[in-house]
Backbone as CSV, one residue per row, in Angstrom:
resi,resn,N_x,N_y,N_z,CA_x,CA_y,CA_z,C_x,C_y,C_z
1,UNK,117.293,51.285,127.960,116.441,50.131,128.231,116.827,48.988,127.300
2,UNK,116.838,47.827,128.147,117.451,46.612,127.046,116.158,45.548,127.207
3,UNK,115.616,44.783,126.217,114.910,43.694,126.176,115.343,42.870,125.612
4,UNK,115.250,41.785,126.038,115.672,40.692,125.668,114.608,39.520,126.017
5,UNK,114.824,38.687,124.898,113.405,37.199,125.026,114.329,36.242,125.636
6,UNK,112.981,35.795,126.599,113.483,34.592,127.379,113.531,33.541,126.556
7,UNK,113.946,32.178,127.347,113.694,30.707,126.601,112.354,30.537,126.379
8,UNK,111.850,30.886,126.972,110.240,30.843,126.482,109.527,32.001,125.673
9,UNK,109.518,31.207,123.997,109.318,32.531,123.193,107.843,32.972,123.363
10,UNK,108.140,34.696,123.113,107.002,35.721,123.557,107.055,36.081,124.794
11,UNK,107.863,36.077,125.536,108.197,36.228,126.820,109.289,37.529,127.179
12,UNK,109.240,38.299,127.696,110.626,39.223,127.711,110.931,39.530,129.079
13,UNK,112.456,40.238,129.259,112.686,40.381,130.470,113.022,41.841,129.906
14,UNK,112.787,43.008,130.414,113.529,44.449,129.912,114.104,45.254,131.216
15,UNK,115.275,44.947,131.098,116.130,45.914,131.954,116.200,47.713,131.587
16,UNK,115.699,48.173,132.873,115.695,49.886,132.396,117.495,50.582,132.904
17,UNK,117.393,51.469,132.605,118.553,52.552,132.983,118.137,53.464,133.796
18,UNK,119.128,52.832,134.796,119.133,54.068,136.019,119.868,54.932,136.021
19,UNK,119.093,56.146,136.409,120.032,57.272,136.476,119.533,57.896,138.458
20,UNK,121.272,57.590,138.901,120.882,58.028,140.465,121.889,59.660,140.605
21,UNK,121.521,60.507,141.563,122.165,61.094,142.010,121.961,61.292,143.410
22,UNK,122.578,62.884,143.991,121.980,63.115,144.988,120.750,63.277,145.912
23,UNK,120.042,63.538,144.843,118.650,63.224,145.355,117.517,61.908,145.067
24,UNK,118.510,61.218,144.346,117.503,59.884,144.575,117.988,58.797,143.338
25,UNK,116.528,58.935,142.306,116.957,58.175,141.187,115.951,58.172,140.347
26,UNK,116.373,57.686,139.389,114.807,58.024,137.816,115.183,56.882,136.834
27,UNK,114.100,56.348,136.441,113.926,55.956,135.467,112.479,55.491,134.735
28,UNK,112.682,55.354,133.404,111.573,54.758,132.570,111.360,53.035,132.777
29,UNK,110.527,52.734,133.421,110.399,51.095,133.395,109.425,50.698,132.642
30,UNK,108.654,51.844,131.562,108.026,51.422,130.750,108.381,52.062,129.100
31,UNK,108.372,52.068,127.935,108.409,52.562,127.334,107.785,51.467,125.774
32,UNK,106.487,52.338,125.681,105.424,51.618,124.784,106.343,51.431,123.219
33,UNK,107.026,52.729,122.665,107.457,51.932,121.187,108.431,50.926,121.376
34,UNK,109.263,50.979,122.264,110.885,49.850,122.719,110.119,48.416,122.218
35,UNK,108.806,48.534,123.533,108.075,46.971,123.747,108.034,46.478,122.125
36,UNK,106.982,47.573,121.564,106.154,47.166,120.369,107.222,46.534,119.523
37,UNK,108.972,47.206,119.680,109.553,46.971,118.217,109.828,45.441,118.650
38,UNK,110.291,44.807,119.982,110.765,43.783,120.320,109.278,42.560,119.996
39,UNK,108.668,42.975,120.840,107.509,41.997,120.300,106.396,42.269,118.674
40,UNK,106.754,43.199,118.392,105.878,43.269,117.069,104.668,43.704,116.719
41,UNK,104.671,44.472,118.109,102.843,45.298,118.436,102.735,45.747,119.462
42,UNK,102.000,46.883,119.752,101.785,47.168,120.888,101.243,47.092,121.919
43,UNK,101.282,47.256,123.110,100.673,46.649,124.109,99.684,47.563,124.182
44,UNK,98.382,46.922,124.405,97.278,47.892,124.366,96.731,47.627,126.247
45,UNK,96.509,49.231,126.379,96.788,49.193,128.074,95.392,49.262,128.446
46,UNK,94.713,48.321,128.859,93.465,47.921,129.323,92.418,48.206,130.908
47,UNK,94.370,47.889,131.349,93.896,47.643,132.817,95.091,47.747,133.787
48,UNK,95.270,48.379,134.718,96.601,48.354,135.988,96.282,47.802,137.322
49,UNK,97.059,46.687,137.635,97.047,46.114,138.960,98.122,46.061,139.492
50,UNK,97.814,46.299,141.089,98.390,45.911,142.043,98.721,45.196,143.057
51,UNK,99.320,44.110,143.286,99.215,43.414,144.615,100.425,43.727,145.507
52,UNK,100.210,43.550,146.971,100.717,43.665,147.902,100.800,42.217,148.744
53,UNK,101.996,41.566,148.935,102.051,40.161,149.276,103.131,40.281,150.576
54,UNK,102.747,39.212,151.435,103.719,38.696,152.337,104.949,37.966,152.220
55,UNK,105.924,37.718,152.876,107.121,36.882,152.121,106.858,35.527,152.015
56,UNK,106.666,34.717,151.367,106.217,33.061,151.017,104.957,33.048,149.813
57,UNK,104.168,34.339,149.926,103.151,34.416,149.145,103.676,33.562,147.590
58,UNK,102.975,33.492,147.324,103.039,32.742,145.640,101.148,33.002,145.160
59,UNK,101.771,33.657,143.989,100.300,33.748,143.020,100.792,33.223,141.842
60,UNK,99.078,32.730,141.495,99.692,31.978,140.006,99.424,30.329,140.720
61,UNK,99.883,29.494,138.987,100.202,30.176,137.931,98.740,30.475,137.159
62,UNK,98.769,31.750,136.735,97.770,32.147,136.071,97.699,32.454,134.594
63,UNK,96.711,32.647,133.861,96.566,32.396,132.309,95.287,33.303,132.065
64,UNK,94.623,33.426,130.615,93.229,33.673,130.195,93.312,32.705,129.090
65,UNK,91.741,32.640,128.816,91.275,31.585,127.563,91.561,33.073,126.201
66,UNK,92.037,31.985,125.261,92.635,32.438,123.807,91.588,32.035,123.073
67,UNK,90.874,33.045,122.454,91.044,34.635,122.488,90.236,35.365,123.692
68,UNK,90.101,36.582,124.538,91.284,37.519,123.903,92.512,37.353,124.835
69,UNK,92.568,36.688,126.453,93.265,36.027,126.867,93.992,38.042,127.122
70,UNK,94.827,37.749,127.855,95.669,38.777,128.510,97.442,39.022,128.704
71,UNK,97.932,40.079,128.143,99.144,40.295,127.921,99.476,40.863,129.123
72,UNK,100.556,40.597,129.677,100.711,41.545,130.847,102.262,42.072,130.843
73,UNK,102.631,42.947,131.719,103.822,43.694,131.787,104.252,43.540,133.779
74,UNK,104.544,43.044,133.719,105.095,43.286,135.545,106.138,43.690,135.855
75,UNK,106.408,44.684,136.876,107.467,45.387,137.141,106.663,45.069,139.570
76,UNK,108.120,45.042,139.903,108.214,44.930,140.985,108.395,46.272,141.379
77,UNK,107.525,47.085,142.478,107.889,48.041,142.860,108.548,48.357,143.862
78,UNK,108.326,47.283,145.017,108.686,47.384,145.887,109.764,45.981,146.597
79,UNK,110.525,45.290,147.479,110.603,44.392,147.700,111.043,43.643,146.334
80,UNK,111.671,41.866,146.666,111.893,41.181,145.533,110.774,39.830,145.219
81,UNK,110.784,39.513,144.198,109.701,38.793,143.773,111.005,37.392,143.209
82,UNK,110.237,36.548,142.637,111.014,35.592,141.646,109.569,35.347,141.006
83,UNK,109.913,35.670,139.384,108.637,36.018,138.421,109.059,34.711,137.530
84,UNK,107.647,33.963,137.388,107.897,33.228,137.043,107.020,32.763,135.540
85,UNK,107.145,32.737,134.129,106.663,32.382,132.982,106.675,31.136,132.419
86,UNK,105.152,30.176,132.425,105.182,29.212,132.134,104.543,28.801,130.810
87,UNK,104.850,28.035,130.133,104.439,27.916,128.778,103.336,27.017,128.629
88,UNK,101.995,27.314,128.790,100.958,26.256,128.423,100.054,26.504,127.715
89,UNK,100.903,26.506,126.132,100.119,27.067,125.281,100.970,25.457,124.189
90,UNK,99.309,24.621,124.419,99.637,23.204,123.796,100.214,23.389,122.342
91,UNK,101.364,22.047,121.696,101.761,22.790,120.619,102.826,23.617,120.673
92,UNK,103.094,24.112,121.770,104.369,24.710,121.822,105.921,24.239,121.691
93,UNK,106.919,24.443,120.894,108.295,23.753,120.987,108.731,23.731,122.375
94,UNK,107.964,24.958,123.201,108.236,24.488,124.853,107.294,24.394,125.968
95,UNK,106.346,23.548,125.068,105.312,23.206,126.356,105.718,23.056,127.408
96,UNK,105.216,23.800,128.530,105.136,22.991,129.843,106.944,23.391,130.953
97,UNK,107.445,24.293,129.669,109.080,24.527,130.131,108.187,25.838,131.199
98,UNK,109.488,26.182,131.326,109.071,27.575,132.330,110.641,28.379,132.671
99,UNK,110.372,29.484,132.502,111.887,30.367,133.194,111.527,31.094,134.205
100,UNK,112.363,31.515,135.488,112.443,32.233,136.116,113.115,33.617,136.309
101,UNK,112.763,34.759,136.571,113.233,35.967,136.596,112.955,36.905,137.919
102,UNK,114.375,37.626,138.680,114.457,38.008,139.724,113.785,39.359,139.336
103,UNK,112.942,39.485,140.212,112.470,41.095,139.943,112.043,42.091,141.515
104,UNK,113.249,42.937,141.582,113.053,43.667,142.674,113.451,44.990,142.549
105,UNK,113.589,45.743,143.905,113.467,47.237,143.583,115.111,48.148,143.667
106,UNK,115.714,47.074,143.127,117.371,47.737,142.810,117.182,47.472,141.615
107,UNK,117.424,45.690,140.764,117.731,46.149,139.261,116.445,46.711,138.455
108,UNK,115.229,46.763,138.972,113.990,46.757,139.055,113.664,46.592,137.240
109,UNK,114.112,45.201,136.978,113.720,45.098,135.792,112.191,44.873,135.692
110,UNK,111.644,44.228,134.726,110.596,43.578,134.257,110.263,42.681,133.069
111,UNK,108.807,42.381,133.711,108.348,40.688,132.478,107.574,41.025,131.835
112,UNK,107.565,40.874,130.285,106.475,41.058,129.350,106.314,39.508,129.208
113,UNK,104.582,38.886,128.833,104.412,37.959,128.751,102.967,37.708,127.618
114,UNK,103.082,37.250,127.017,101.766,37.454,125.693,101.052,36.552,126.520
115,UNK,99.470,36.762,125.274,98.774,36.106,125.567,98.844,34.388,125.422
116,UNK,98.368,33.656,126.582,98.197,32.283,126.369,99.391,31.579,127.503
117,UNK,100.143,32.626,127.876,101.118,32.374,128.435,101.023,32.175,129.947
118,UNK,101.208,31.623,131.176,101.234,31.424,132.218,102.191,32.466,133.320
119,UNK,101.563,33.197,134.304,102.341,33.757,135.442,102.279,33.719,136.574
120,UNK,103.624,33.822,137.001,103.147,32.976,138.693,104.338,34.022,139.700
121,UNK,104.036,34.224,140.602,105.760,35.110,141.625,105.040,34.313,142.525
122,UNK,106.738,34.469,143.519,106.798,34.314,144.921,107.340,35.677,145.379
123,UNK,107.117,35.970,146.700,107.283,37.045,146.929,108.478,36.570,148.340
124,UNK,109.592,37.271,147.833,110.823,36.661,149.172,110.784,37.782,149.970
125,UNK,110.375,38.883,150.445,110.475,40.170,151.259,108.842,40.663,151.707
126,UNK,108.628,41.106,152.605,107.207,40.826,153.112,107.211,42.675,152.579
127,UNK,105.440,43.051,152.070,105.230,44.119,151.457,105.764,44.260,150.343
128,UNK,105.811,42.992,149.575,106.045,43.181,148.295,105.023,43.604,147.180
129,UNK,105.180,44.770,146.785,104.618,45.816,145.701,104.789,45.343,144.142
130,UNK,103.756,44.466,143.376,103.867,43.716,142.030,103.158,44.863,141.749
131,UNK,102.970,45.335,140.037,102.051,46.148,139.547,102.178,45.200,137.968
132,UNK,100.445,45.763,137.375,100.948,44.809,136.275,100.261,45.689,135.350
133,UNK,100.979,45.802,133.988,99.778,46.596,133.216,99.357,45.398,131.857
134,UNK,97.964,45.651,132.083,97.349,44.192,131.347,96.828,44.942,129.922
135,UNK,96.408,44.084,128.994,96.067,44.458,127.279,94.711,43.942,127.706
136,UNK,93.818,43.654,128.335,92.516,43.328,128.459,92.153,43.522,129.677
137,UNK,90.911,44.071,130.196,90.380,44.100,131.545,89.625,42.500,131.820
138,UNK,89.975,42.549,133.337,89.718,41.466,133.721,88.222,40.493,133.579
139,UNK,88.849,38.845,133.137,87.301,38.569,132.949,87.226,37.429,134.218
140,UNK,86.244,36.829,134.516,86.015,36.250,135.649,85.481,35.002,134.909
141,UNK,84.951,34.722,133.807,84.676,33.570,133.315,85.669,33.128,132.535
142,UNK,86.482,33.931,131.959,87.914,33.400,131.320,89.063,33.426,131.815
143,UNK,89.304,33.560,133.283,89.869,33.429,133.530,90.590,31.696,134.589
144,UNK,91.957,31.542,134.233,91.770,30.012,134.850,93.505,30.329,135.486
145,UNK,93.465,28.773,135.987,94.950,28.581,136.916,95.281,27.277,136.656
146,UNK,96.762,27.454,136.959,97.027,25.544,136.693,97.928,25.554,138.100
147,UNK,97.947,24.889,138.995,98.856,24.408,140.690,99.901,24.839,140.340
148,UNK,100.744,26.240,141.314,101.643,26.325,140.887,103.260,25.277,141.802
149,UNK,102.496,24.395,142.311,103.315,23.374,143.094,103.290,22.025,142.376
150,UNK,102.924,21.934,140.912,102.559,20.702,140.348,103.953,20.220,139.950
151,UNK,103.806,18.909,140.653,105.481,18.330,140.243,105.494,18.268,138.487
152,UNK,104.573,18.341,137.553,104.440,18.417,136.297,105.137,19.515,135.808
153,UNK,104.514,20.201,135.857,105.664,21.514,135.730,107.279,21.095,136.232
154,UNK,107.141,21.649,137.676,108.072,21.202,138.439,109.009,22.751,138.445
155,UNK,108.306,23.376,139.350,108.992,24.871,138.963,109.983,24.865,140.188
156,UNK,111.085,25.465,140.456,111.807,25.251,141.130,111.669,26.753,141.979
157,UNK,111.066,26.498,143.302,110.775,27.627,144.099,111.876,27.395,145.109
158,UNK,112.355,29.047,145.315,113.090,29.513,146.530,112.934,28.805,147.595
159,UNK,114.452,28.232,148.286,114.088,27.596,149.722,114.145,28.635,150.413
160,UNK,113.649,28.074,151.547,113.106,28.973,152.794,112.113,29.793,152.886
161,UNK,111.224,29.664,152.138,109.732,30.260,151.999,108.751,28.755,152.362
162,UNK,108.067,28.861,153.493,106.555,28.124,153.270,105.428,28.742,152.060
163,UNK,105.212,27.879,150.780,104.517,28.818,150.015,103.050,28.784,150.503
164,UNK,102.631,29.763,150.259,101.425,30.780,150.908,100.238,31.337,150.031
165,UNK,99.753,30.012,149.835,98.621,30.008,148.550,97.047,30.539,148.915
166,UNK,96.289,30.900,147.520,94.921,31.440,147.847,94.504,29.926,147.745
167,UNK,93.404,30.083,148.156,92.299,28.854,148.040,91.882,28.904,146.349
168,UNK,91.837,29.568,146.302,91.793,29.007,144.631,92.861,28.576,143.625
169,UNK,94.379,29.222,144.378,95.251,28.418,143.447,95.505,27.342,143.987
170,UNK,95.203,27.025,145.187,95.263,25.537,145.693,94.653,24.445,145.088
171,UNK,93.212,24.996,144.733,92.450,24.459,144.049,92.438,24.197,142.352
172,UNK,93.487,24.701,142.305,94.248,24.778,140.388,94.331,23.192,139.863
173,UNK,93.868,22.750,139.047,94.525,21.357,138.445,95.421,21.734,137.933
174,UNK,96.499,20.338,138.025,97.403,19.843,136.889,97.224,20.197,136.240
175,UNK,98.966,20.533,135.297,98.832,21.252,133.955,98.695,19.342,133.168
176,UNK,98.554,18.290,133.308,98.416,17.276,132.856,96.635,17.615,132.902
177,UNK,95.990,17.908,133.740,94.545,17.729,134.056,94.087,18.729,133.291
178,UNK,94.837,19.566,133.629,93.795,21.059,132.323,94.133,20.804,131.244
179,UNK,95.078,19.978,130.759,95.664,19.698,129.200,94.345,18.684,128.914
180,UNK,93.918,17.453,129.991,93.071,16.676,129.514,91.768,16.964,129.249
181,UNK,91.103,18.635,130.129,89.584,19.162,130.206,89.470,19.900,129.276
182,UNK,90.700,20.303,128.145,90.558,20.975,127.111,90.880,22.751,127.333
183,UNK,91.299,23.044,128.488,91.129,24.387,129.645,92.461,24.901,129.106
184,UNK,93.781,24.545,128.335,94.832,25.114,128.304,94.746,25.829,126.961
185,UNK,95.802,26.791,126.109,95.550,27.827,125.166,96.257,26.457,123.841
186,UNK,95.736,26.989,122.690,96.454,26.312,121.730,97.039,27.211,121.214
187,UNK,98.810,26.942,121.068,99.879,27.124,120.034,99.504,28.210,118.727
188,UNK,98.888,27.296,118.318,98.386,28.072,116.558,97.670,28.912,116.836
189,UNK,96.497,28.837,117.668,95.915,30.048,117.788,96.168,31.363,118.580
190,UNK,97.007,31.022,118.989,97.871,32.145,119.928,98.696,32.525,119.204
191,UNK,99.519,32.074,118.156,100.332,32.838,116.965,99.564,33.396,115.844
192,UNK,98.155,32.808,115.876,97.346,33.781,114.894,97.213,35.251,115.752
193,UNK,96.612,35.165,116.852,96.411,36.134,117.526,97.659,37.185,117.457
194,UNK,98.846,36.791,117.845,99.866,37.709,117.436,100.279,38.236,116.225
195,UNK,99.570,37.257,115.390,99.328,38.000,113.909,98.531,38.969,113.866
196,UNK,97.374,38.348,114.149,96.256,40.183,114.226,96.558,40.592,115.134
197,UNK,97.032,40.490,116.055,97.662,41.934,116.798,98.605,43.321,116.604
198,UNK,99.767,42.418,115.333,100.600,42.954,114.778,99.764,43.435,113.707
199,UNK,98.974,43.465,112.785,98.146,44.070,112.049,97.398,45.014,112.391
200,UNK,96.825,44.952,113.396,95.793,45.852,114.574,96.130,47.416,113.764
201,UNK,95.911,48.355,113.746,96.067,49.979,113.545,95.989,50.413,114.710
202,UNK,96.469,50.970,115.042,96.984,51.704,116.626,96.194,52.942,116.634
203,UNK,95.437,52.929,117.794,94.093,53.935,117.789,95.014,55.137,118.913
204,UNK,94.900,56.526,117.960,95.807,57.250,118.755,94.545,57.685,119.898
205,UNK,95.040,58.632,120.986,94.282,59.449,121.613,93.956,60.625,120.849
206,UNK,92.724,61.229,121.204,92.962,62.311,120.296,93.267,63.733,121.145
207,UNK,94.026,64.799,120.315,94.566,65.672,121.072,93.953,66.923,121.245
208,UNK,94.128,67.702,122.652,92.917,68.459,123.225,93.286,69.810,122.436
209,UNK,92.249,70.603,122.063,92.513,72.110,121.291,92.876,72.576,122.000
């Protein structure tokens, strides 16, 4: 398994190792100490989701309010995605940048993305299988969106998809407009947070007699 940080720091892409033979194929697309040594803590596993999307679909871009805001891990299970990490965490050396990453079910890498950080896919293959494993269960009052079609950003989506939005990310302001309502994460406090995170003591399970 290889990880490596995107241009957008706190962000990772981790390629696993396949092993195929005659009967199929195997691998680890997760592995909790690898993450921890690359980012500096561990991902604490809260919550697992799944979506199932059509080809044009686009979710996102999505975020939580800092603190405790939400870490996530996405791996494509099925079908290809284009995963997309946007930086709107004000204060940042890359506000407002964003990278893109292919994620489907040959190199079937995946995206680690800290808290404060923005995520968004399109889904190019219809029955596309996202799974995500999150560091916080979901909140409904902290949770927010910024348009993921905002020429502000200006994310550069796959031609030949009509994108295929919920009514609520339609309804997303500008990352200019949520910067002005006070709604986006701040910089410093999102690197404190990764400070006490990295401090945190790691609560084992305990083991059965």
């Amino acid at each position: 398994m290889e990880i490596a940080q995107l241009t957008i720091p706190d962000a990772y892409v981790v390629t696993p190792r396949q092993f195929q033979d005659d009967r199929g194929m195997f691998l680890e697309w997760y592995r909790f100490e690898r993450l921890e040594a690359a980012v500096g803590h561990p991902l604490r596993l809260a919550q697992a989701n799944c979506s199932v999307s059509k080809a044009g679909t686009v979710r996102g871009v999505h975020y939580a309010d800092v603190p405790p805001s939400q870490a996530k891990y996405v791996f494509c299970a099925r079908g290809t995605v284009v995963d997309v990490v946007v930086d709107l965490r004000v204060g940042s050396p890359t506000f407002g940048g964003w990278e893109a990453v292919t994620l489907d079910d040959q190199t079937r890498r995946a995206v680690y993305l800290s808290e404060g950080l923005g995520h968004a896919f399109m889904a190019l293959t219809d029955d596309v299988t996202v799974v995500y494993l999150c560091s916080e269960v979901y909140n409904p009052t902290g949770e927010r969106g910024v348009h993921p079609l905002d020429a502000g950003i200006g994310i550069v989506w796959p031609a030949g998809h009509e994108p295929l939005l919920s009514g609520k990310d339609l309804a997303a302001p500008s990352l200019d407009q949520a910067r002005r309502d006070g709604l986006l994460p701040d910089y410093a406090r999102c690197q404190e947070l990764y400070r006490q995170l990295a401090r945190r003591p790691e609560v084992s399970a305990p083991c059965a007699p």
